[in-house]
C-alpha positions in Angstrom: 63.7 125.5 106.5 64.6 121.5 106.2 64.3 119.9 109.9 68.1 119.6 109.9 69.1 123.4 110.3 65.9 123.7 113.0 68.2 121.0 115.1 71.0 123.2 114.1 69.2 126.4 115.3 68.0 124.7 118.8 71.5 123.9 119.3 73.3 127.3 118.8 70.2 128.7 120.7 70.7 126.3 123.9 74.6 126.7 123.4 74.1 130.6 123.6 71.9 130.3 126.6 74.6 128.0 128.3 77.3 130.6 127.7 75.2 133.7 128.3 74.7 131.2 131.6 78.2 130.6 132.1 78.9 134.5 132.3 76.3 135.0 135.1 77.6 132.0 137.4 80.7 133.7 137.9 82.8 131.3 138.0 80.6 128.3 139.2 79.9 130.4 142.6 76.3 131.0 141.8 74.2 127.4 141.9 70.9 128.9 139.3 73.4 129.6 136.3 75.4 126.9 136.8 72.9 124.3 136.5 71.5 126.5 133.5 75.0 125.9 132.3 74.9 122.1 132.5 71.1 121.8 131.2 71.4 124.3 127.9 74.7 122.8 126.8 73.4 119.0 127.8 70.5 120.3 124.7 73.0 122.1 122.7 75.1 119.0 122.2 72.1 116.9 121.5 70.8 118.6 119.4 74.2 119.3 117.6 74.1 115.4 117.3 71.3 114.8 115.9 71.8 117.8 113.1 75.1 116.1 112.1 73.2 113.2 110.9 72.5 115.2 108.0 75.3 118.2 107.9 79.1 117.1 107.4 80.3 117.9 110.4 82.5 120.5 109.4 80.0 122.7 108.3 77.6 121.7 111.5 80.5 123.0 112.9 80.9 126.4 111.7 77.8 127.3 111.3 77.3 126.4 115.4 80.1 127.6 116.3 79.9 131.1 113.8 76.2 131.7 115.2 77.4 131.3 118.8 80.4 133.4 118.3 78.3 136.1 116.9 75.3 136.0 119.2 77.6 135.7 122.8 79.4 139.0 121.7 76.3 141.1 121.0 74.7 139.5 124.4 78.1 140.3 126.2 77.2 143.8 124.5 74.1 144.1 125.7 73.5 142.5 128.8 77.1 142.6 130.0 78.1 146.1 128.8 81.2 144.2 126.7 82.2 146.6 124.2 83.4 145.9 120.8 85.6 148.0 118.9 86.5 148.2 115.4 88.2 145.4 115.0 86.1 143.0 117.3 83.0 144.5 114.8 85.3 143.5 111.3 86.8 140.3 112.9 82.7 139.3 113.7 81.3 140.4 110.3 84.0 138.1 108.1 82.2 135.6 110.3 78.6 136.2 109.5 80.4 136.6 106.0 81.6 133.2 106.2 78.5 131.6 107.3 76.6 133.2 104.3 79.3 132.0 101.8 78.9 128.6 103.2 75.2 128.8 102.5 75.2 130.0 99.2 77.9 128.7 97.4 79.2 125.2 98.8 78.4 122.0 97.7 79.0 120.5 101.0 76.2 122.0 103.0 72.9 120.2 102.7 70.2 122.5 101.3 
């Protein structure tokens, strides 16, 4: 995996961690997850940064933002007991769709 998509992959990882921290601060009343909050998205954005030297930001931006979307609904699923119907399951599987047409067939993304 080129260095590039491993920035990529800290970053959705720190800016899950931030959100999945977001959920648990309720509301900025609890200090632990709220500094968690500041910190992971402080290294999500960083990261994020240094990745779009290399990806167009568009496509840094979908894929971050795809990979976030996806993982904070199965965490809200499994650590918050969110559920996801149908459509919430369709509407998050075009995504992952997306993300894998991205990588296989455009031009834009750096491979």
């Amino acid at each position: 995996m080129p260095l590039h998509y491993i920035y990529l992959v800290l970053a959705v990882t720190a800016e899950t961690i931030g959100t999945t921290a977001l959920q648990a601060s309720n509301q900025f009343t609890r200090f632990g997850p709220t500094v968690v909050v500041v910190l992971a998205y402080g290294v999500a954005f960083y990261f994020l940064g240094i990745a779009l030297k290399y990806i167009p930001v568009g496509i840094a931006y979908a894929l971050w933002s795809g990979l976030g979307i996806v993982l904070i609904a199965l965490i809200g699923f499994a650590v918050f007991g969110q559920r996801l119907d149908g459509a919430a399951l369709l509407g998050l599987g075009l995504i992952i769709a997306g993300i894998v047409v991205i990588q296989l067939f455009s031009n834009t993304a750096t491979h």
